[in-house]
N, C-alpha and C positions, 0 to 999 in steps of 0.2 A: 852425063846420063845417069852414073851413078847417085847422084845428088837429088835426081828429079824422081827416081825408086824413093829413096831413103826419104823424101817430102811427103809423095804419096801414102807410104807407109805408116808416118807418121800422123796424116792427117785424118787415112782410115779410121787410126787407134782412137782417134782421138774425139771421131762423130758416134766411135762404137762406146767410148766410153759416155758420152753426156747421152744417149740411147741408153745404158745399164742406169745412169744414177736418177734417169728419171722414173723406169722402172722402180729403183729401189724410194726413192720419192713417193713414187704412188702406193705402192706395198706400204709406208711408213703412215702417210695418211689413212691408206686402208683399215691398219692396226689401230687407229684412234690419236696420232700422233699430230700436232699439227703446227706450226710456225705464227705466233702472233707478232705484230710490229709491235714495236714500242720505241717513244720518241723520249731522247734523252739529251738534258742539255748539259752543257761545259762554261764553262766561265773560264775564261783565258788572260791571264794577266801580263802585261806586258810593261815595262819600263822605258820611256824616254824620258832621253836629256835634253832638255831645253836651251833653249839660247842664252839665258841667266847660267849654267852650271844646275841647275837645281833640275833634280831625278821628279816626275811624273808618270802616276799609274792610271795603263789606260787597262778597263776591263771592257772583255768582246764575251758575247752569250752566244754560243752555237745551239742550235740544235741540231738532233740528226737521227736519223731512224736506225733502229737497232734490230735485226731480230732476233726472236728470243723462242727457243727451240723447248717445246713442250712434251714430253714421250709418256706414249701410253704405259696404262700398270702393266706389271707382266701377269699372268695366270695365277702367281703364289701369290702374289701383291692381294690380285683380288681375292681369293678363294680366303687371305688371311683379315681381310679389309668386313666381308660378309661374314665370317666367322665369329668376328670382336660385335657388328651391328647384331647377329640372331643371339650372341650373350647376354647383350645392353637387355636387348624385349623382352629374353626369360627374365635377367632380374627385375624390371618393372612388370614382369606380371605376376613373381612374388613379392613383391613389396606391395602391389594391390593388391593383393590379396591377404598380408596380413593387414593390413590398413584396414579391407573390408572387413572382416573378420572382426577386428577390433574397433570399429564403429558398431556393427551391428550387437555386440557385449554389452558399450554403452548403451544403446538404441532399448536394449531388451530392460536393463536394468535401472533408465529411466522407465518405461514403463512399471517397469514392477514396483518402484516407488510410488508414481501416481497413482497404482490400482492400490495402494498400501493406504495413501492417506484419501484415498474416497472412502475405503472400507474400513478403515481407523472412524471407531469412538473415543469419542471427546469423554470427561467427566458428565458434561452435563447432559450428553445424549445417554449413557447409559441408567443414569437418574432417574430420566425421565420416563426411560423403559420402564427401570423398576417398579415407579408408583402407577402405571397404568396396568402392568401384571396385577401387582400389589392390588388396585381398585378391582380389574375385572375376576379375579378370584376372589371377592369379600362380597362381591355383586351375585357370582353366582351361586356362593355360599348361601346367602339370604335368600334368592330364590328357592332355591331347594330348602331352606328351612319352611320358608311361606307354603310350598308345594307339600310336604310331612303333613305340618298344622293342616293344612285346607282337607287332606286327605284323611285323616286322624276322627276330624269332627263329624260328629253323626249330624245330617241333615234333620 
């Protein structure tokens, strides 16, 4: 009788226990935890002796399912995981930023080169100024001389 207590007993424990760890299972899963299979093989080598005396190796390949226990981050894991990622994006967004900056330097100071060499005279553009001043002030000189004389003389 005592036997048939101490069985009960033990088999209570023991439906109360796989009841807790499936609990604690699902809690794990809950957390982001999760069990993937994974199949792994062996090569097995084995040695027989043949009928001659002479050693033979046989190889056998297993495979077999493994599983492989995956556990979620904890809170520091992540809080230190997004910590290191919002670093990364401030430095890329000073590094564009002196990148921009120092494109638009160049950007500015090719322009101001090509406004340099539109508005750059040549020798022979300023030449050529010269002698069309040079002409239209000798031009208008004579006029106004012709204009004195015409004015000067008694009709």
């Amino acid at each position: 009788m005592k036997y048939l207590f101490l069985a009960i007993l033990m088999s209570s424990c023991a439906i109360n226990n796989q009841k807790k760890a499936l609990k604690h299972f699902k809690k794990f899963e809950y957390y982001g935890g999760s069990i993937v299979d994974k199949i792994d093989t062996i090569r097995i080598e084995t040695i027989v002796k043949g009928k001659d005396g002479k050693d033979s190796v046989i190889y056998q390949i297993v495979k077999f399912d493994c599983p492989n226990v995956v556990f979620p981050k904890s809170k520091t894991e992540i809080r230190q995981i997004n910590k290191k990622e919002r670093a990364e994006i401030r430095n890329k967004r000073k590094e564009n930023k002196h990148v921009k900056k120092a494109e638009t330097k160049q950007l500015k100071s090719n322009i101001k080169k090509e406004i340099k060499n539109i508005n750059c005279w040549n020798f022979w553009d300023k030449l050529k100024f010269a002698i069309l001043v040079f002409c239209i002030t000798h031009v208008i000189r004579y006029i106004w001389l012709i204009i004195k004389i015409f004015i000067k003389m008694p009709l």
